[in-house]
C-alpha positions as a printed NumPy array, in Angstrom:
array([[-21.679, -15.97 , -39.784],
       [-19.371, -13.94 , -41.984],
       [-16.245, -12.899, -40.775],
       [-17.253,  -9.268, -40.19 ],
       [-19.855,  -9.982, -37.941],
       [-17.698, -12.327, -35.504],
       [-15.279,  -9.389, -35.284],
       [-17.876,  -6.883, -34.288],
       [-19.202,  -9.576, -31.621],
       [-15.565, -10.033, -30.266],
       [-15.446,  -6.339, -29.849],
       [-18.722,  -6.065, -28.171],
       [-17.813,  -8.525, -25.878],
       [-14.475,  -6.868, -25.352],
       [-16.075,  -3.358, -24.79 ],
       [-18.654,  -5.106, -22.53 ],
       [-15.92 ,  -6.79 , -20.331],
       [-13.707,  -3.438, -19.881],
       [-17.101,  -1.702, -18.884],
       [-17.784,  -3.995, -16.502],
       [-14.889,  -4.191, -14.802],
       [-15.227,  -0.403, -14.36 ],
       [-18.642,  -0.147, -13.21 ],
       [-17.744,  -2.888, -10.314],
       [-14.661,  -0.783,  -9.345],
       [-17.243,   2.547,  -9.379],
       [-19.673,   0.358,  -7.445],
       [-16.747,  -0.25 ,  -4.877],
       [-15.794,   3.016,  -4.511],
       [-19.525,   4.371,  -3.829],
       [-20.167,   1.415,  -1.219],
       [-17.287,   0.19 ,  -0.044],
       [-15.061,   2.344,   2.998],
       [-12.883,   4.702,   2.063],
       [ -9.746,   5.294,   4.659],
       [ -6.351,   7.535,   4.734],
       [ -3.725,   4.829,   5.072],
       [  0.125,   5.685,   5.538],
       [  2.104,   5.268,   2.526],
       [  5.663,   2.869,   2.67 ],
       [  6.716,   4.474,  -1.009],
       [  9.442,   2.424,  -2.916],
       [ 10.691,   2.549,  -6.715],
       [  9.689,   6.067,  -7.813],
       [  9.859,   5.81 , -11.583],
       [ 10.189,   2.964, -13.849],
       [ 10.816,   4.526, -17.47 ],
       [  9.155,   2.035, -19.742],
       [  5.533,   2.529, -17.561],
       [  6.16 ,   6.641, -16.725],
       [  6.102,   8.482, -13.537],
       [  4.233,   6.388, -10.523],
       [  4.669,   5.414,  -7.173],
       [  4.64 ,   1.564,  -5.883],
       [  2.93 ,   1.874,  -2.637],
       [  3.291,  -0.053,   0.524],
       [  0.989,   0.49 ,   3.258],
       [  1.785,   1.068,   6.962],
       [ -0.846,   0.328,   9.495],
       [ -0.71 ,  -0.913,  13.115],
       [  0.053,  -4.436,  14.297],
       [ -1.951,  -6.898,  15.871],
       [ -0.21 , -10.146,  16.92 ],
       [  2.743,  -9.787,  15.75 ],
       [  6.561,  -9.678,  17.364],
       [  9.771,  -8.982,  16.609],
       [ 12.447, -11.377,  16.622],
       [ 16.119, -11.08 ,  18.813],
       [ 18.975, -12.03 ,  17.081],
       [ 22.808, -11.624,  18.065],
       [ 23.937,  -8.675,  15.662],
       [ 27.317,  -9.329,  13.433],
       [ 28.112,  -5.3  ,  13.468],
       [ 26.824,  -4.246,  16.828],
       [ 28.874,  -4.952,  19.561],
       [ 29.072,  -3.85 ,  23.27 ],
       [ 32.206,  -2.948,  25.266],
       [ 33.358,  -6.122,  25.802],
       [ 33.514,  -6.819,  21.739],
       [ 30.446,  -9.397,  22.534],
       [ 27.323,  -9.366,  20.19 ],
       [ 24.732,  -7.227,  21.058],
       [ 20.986,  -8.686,  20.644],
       [ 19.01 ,  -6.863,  18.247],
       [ 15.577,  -6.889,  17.188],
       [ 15.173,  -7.152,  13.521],
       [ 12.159,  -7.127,  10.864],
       [ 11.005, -10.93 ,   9.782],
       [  8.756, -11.1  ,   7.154],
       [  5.36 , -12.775,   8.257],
       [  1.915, -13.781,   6.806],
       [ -1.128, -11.331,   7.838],
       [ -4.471, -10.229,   6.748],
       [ -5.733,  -6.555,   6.587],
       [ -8.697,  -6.095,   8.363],
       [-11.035,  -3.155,   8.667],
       [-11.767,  -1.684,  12.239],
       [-13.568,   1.3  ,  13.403],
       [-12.265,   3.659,   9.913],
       [ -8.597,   2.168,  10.888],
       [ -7.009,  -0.713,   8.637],
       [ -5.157,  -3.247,  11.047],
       [ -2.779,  -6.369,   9.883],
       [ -3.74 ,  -9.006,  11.812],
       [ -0.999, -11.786,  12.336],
       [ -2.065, -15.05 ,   9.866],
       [  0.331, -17.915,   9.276],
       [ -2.057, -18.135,   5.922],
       [ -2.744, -14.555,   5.44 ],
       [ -3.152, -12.67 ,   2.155],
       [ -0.051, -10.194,   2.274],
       [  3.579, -10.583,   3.571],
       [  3.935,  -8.372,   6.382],
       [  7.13 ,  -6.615,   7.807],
       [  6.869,  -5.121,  11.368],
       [  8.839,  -2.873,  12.903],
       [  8.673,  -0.282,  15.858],
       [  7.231,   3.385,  15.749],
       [  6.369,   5.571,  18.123],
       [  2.944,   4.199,  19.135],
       [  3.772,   0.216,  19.307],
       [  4.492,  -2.274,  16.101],
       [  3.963,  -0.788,  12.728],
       [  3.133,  -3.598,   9.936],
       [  4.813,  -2.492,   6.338],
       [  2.39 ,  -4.789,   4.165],
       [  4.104,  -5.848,   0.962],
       [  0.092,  -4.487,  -1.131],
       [  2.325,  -3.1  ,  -4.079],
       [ -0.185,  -0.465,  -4.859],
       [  1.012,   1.426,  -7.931],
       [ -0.246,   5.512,  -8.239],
       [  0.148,   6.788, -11.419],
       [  1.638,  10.272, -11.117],
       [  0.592,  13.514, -13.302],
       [  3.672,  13.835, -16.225],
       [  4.388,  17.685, -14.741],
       [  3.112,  17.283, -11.094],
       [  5.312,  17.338,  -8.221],
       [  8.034,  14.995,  -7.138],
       [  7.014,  13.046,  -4.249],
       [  9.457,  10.258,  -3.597],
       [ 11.412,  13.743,  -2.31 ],
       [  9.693,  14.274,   0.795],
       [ 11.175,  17.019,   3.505],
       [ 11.531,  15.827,   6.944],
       [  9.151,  15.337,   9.208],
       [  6.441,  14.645,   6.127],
       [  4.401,  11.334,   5.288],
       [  2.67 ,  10.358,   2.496],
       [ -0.619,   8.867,   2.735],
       [ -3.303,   7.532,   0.134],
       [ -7.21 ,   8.017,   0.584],
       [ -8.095,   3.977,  -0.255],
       [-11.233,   2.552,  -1.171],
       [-10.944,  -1.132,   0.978],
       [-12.761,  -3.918,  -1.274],
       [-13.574,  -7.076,   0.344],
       [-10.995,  -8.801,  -1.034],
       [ -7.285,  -7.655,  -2.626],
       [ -5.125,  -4.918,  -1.603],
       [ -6.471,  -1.237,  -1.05 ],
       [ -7.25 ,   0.511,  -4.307],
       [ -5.976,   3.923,  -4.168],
       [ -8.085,   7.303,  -4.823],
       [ -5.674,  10.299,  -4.293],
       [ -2.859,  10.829,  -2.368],
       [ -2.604,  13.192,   0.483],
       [  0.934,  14.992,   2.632],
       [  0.836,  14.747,   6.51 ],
       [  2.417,  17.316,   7.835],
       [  2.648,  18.267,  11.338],
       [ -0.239,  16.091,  12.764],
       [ -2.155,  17.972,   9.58 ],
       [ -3.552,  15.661,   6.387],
       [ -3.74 ,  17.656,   3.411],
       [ -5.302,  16.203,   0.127],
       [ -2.558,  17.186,  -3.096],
       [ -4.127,  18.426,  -5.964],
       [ -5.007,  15.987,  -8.981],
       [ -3.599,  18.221, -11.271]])
C-alpha cells in the first residue's frame, strides 16, 4: 500500500472516530434525561483555554452527615472550644430520582462529595468538574448579585458526570434560561 493511501485511511479512521463520538453524545442528549441542576462555580477563567466555567454541582443529600469537631478559632465565654460541624469530603454516587439528581452516600462511589447545610437539609457539593465554555463577549457570570444561583440544564448519561447543555440564572424562586449568544 503506498504511503498516500495509509494516510488517507488514518484520516478516515480519525474522521470516523470524532463522528462517532458525537453522534453517541447526540444520541444521549435525545434519550437520555435532561435536568436543571444547581451550579457550585469555581475558577472562572484560565487564560491558556479562554473564558469557561468549572462547574460543581449541588444537589440534595442522602446518607450523609456532618462531622463535630472542637473548633481552634471559635470559642465560648469561658475561652473553651466550641464544637463545630465542618464539611468532610466523602465517596457518593449521583443517582437519578423523579427529574431530581440525588448523591447517595457510597464508601466506593464515583465522585467525592462535600456536604454541607442549606436551608432545606444537607446539600452535597459533588467534586463533577464540569467545564462550560463561555461566549468570548457574553456576560460575566462568576459575578453573580445576591440572592442569584446559577444552574446548568444537564443531559444525565448512565455513566460519568452530567454533561452540560446551557446554563440558566435563578432568581427569586424564578429559572431563567441565558441566551447562547
Amino acid at each position: 500500500m503506498k504511503l498516500v493511501h495509509k494516510g488517507i485511511l488514518l484520516a478516515v479512521l480519525q474522521v470516523t472516530l470524532v463522528c462517532s463520538l458525537g453522534a453517541k453524545l447526540l444520541y444521549d442528549r435525545a434519550h437520555r434525561p435532561r435536568i436543571w441542576i444547581k451550579a457550585a462555580v469555581f475558577n472562572p477563567d484560565l487564560p491558556i483555554r479562554g473564558r469557561y466555567l468549572s462547574l460543581n454541582v449541588a444537589v440534595p443529600a442522602e446518607g450523609f452527615s456532618l462531622r463535630s469537631q472542637p473548633s481552634m478559632y471559635a470559642k465560648d465565654k469561658d475561652g473553651k472550644p466550641v464544637m463545630q460541624e465542618y464539611p468532610v469530603p466523602n465517596r457518593g454516587d449521583l443517582v437519578l430520582r423523579d427529574q431530581d439528581l440525588i448523591a447517595v452516600a457510597n464508601p466506593d462511589g464515583e465522585y467525592w462529595v462535600t456536604i454541607r447545610h442549606n436551608g432545606d437539609g444537607l446539600e452535597a457539593v459533588v467534586r463533577a468538574e464540569t467545564t462550560y465554555f463561555l461566549p468570548e463577549h457574553g456576560p460575566d457570570l462568576w459575578r453573580r448579585q445576591p440572592g442569584e444561583e446559577l444552574w446548568i440544564e444537564a443531559t444525565i448519561p448512565r455513566k460519568g458526570p452530567p454533561r452540560p447543555i446551557r446554563l440558566g440564572m435563578k432568581r427569586d424562586g424564578v429559572l431563567t434560561p441565558l441566551p447562547a449568544d
